[in-house]
C-alpha positions in Angstrom: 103.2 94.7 121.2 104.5 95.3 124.6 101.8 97.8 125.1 99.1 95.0 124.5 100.1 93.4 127.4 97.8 95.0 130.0 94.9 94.5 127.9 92.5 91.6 128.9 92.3 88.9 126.6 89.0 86.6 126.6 88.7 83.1 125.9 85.8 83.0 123.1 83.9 80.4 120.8 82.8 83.3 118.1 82.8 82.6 114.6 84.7 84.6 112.2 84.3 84.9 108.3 87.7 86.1 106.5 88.9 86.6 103.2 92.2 85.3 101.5 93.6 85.3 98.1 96.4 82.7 99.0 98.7 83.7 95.5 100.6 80.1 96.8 97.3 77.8 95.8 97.0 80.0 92.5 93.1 80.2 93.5 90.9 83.6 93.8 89.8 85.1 96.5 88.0 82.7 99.1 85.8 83.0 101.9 87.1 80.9 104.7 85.8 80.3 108.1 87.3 80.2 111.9 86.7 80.4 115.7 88.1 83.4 117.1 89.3 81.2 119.9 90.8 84.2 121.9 90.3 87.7 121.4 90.9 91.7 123.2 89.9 94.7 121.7 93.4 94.9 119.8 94.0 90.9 118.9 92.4 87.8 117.7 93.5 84.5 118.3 91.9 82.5 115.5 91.7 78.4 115.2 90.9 77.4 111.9 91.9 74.9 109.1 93.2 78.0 106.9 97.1 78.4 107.0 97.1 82.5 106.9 100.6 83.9 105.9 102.2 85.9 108.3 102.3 89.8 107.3 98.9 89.4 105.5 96.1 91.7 105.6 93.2 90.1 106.6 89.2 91.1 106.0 87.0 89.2 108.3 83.7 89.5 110.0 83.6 88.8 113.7 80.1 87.2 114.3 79.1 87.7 117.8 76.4 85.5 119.3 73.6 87.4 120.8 74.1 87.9 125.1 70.0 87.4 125.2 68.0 84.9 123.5 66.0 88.0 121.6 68.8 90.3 120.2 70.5 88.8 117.3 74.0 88.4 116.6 76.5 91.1 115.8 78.7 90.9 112.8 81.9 93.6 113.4 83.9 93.6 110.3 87.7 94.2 110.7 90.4 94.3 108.3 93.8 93.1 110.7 97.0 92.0 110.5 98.6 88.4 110.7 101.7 88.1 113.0 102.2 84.7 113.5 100.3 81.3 112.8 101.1 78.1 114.4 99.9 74.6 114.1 97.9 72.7 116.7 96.1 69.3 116.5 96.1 69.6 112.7 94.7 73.2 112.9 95.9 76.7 112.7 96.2 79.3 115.3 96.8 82.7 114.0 97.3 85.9 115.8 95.7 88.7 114.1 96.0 92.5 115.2 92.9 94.3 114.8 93.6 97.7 112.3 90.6 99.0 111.2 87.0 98.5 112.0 84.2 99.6 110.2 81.8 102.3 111.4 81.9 102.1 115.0 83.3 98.2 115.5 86.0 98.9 117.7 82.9 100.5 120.9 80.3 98.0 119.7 83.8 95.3 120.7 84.4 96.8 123.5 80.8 97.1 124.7 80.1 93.3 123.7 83.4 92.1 125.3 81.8 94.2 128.6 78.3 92.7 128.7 80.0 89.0 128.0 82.6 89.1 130.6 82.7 91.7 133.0 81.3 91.2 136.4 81.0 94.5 137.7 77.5 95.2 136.6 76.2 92.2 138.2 78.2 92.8 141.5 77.0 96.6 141.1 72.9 95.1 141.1 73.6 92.4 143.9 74.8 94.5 146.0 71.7 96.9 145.3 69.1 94.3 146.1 
C-alpha cells in the first residue's frame, strides 16, 4: 500500500451498489447500498450500515452523478477488495482496493475524478480569456 500514498484521494458523496453473501447471517446474496465517502483511482472509502468482512471480494457499482445537469450519471462497476472496516457513529467505514474494472472503468475513473476535481482546466481557460 505504500505505493498508494502519492495518489490523490477525493472526498465524495457518490453512491455505490455492492454485493455480499455474508455466510455469518446464513442469508443469500444481497444487494446493499453505500456512500463512497472517499475515493482514488486505486481505493474507496465506503460509509454504509453493512459490516463488510475484511479480505472479502467485493462487486459493486460506483454510481457517479452527472458533472452537467444534461449528461446522466455513470455507473463503473468494480469488483475490489476489503482491507479494513471500522465503525463510526453507528456506521461502517470500509476500505476497499479497487481490482478489476469492467470494460474501460478504471479511464472513465480517472477522467470523471479529472472533470470533478481538478482545477487546471479552468485555470488553463481563465487565463485564456
Amino acid at each position: 500500500m505504500n505505493e498508494n500514498q502519492n495518489i490523490p484521494r477525493y472526498q465524495t458523496n457518490w453512491g455505490v451498489r455492492f454485493l455480499c453473501d455474508c455466510n455469518q447471517h446464513e442469508q443469500g446474496i444481497s444487494i446493499q447500498k453505500g456512500i463512497a465517502h472517499e475515493i482514488s483511482t486505486r481505493s474507496i472509502r465506503m460509509l454504509s450500515d453493512h459490516n463488510i468482512c475484511p479480505e472479502k471480494r467485493v462487486a459493486m457499482q460506483l454510481i457517479i452523478p452527472p458533472t452537467l445537469n444534461s449528461t446522466p450519471q455513470k455507473v463503473i462497476k468494480i469488483i475490489g477488495n476489503s482491507r479494513v472496516t471500522n465503525v463510526l457513529n453507528g456506521k461502517f467505514i470500509t476500505e476497499i482496493e479497487l481490482a478489476h474494472f469492467e470494460n474501460d472503468g478504471r479511464q472513465e475513473l480517472e477522467r470523471t475524478l479529472r472533470q470533478h476535481f481538478d482545477p487546471q482546466p479552468f485555470m488553463q481557460t481563465a487565463q485564456r480569456a
